[in-house]
C-alpha positions in Angstrom: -99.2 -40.2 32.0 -101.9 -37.9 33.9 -104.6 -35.8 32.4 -102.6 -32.6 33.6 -99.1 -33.5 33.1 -99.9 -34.0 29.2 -101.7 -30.9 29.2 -99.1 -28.6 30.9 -96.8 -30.4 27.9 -99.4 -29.7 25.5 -98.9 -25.6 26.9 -95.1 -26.0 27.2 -95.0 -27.1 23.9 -97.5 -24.5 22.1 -95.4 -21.6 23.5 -92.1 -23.2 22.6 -93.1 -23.8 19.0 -94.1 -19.4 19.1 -90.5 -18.7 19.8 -91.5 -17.3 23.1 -88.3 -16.7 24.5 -86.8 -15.5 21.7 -89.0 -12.9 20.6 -88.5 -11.8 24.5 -85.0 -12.0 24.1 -85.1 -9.3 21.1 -87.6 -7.0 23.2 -85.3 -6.9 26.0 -82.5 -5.9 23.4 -84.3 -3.1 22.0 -85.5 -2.2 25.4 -81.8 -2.0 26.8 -81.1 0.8 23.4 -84.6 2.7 25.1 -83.7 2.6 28.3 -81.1 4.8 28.1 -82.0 7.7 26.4 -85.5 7.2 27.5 -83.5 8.4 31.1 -82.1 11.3 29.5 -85.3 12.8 28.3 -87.2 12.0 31.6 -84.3 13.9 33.5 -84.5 16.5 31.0 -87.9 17.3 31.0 -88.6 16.0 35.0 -85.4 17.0 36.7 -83.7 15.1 39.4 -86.6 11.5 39.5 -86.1 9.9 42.7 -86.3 6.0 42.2 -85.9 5.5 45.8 -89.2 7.0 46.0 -90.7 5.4 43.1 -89.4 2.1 43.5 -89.7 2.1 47.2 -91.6 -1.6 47.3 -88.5 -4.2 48.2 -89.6 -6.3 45.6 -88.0 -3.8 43.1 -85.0 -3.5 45.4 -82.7 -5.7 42.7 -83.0 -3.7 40.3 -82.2 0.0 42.0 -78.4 0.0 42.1 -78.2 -0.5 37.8 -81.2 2.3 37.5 -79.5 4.5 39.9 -76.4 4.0 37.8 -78.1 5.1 34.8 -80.1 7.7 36.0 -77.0 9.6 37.5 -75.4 8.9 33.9 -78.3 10.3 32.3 -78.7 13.2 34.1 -75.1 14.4 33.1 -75.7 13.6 29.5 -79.0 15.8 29.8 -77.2 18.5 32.0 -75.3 19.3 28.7 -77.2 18.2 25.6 -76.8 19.4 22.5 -79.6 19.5 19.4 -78.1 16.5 17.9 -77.9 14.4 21.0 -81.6 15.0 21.7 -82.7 14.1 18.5 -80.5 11.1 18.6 -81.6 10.2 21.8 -85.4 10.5 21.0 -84.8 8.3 18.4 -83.0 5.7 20.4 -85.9 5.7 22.7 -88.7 4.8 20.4 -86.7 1.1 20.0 -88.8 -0.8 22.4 -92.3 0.6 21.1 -91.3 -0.2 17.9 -90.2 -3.4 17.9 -93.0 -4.3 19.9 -95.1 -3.7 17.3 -93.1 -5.6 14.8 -93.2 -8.3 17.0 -96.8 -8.4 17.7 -96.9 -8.5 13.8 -95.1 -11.7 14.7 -97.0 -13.4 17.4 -100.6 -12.6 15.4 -99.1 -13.4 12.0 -100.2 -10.4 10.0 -99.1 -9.1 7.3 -100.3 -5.9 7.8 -97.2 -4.0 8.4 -97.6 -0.5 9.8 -95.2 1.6 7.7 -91.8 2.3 9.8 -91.6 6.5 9.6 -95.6 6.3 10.8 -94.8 3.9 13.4 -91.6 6.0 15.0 -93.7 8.8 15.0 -96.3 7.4 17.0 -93.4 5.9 19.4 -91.9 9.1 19.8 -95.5 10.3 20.9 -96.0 7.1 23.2 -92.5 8.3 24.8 -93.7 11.6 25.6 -96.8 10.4 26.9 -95.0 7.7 29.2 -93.0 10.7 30.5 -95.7 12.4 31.5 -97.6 9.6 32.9 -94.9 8.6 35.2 -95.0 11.6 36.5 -98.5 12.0 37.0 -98.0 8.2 39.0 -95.1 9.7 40.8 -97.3 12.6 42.4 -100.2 10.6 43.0 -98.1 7.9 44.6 -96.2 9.8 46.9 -99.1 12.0 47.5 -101.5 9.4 48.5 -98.6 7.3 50.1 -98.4 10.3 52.6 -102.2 10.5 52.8 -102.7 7.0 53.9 -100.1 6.9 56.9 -101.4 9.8 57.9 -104.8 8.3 58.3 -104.1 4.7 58.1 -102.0 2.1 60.2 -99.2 0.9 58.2 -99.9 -2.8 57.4 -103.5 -1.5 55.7 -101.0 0.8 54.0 -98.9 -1.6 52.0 -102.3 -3.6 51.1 -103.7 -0.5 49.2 -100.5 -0.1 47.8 -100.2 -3.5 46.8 -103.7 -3.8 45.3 -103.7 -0.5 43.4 -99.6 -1.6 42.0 -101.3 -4.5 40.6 -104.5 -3.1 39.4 -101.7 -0.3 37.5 -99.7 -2.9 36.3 -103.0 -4.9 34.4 -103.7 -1.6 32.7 -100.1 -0.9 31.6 -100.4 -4.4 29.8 -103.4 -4.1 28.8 -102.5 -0.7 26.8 -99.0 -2.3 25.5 -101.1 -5.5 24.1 -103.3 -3.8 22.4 -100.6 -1.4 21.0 -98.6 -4.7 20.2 -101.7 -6.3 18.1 -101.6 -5.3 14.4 -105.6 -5.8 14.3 -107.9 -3.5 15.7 -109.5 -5.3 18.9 -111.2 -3.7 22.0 -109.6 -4.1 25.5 -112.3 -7.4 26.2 -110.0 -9.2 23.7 -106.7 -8.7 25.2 -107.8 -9.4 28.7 -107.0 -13.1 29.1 -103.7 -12.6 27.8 -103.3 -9.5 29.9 -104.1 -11.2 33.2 -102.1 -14.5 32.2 -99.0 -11.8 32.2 -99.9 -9.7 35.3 -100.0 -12.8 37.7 -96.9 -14.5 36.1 -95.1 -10.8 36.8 -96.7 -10.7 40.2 -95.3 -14.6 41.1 -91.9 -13.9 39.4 -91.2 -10.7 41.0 -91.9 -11.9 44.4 -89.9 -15.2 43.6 -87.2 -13.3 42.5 -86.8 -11.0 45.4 -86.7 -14.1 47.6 -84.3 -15.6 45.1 -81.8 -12.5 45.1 -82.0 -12.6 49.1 -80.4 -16.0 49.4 -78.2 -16.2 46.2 -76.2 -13.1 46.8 -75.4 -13.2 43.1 -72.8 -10.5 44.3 -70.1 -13.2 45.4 -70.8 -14.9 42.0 -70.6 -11.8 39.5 -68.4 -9.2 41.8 -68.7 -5.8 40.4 -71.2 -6.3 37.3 -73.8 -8.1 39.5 -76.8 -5.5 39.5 -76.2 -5.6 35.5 -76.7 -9.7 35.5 -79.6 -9.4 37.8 -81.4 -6.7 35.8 -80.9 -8.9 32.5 -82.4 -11.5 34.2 -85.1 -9.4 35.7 -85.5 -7.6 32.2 -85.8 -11.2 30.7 -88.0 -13.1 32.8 -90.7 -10.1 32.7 -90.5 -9.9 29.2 -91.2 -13.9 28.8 -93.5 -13.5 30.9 -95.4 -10.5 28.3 -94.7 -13.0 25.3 -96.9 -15.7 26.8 -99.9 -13.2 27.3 -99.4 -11.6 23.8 -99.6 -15.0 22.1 -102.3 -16.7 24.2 -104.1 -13.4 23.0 -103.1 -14.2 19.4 -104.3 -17.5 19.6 -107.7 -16.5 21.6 -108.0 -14.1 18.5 -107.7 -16.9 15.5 -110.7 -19.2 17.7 -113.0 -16.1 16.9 -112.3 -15.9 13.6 -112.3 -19.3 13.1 -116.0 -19.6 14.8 -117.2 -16.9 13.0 -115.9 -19.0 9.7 -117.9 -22.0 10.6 
């Protein structure tokens, strides 16, 4: 067998032994409970968000009908909250942070475990913050969307957009692994593994919006197929955040073991 084919089994292996997809398959879970009520406190503090605008690249055209769906859902629920649905609510939405930080305790093997009221509280502050940075991203993409075409043909356009979507998405993982990792490292640390999961996001997304073009998974799954397709599309992105988070778990235990020996 080839050099290469024993080492892409060598990889396939490593990240099958970690549980990869497993530990993906519980993130998405507890990122299905956030989702949500995450919804219902960004219309409630936002208003009306307008995902056509927001999502307006047709790579992320899959997933609109399920997040329209919940956002007109949300926005009812909000429109007539009560005290203990808020609270509720909140606490619903903190699932994802927090059980990406258990799982990070996971992937790097610590046994440092952040005590659970400690660690809701500082989801319940990430939540807030994600609110607002969302939209902050929301005025400053629509804003400068408008500025370019203004000043800019169209095609120069969608490159800027493109470039600064991915150069966004890098920092959002960056942030997220380094929330995820139970040890205190600087961003240098989590860049491989944060650049391993921005270009695997970047090839699945646009595979998957070619994929979704010729499968019409609508004549498969009839009436639930924007759910199936943003399970999928939850999962596959998730995967995809698992590999960076242990290759930056691994990366991690070569330090400590150089600095051993």
């Amino acid at each position: 067998m080839k050099k290469w084919a024993l080492k892409v089994r060598e990889v396939i292996k490593f990240y099958t032994d970690k549980r990869f997809s497993t530990i993906a398959g519980t993130l998405v879970y507890f990122l299905l409970m956030s989702l949500a009520p995450f919804i219902v406190w960004l219309s409630l503090l936002l208003g009306s968000a307008d995902l056509e605008q927001f999502l307006a690249n047709p790579l992320f055209e899959p997933l609109l009908p399920f997040l329209t769906y919940l956002k007109n859902s949300a926005q009812t629920a909000a429109s007539g909250a009560g005290i203990i649905l808020l609270a509720t609510s909140l606490y619903s939405s903190t699932n994802f942070f927090y059980h990406l930080r258990r799982s990070g305790e996971i992937v790097y093997e610590s046994e440092r475990v952040k005590g659970g009221i400690k660690l809701r509280v500082i989801s319940a502050l990430l939540i807030i913050l994600t609110i607002l940075s969302i939209a902050f991203l929301a005025a400053v993409t629509v804003t400068g969307r408008w500025i370019m075409q203004t000043f800019m043909p169209l095609f120069l356009c969608d490159i800027i957009s493109v470039i600064f979507a991915a150069f966004l998405t890098f920092a959002i993982v960056v942030l997220l692994n380094l929330f995820a990792c139970p040890f205190k490292l600087n961003a240098g640390e989590v860049l491989t593994g944060s650049l391993i999961t921005t270009v695997l996001w970047i090839l699945f997304v646009v595979g998957f919006a070619v994929y979704i073009r010729f499968a019409s998974p609508g004549k498969l799954y009839g009436a639930i197929a924007s759910v199936i397709v943003f399970l999928l599309w939850c999962y596959f992105m998730m995967c995809c955040f698992v590999i960076g988070m242990i290759k930056n778990g691994s990366d991690m235990k070569k330090r400590q073991y150089k600095k051993l020996f």
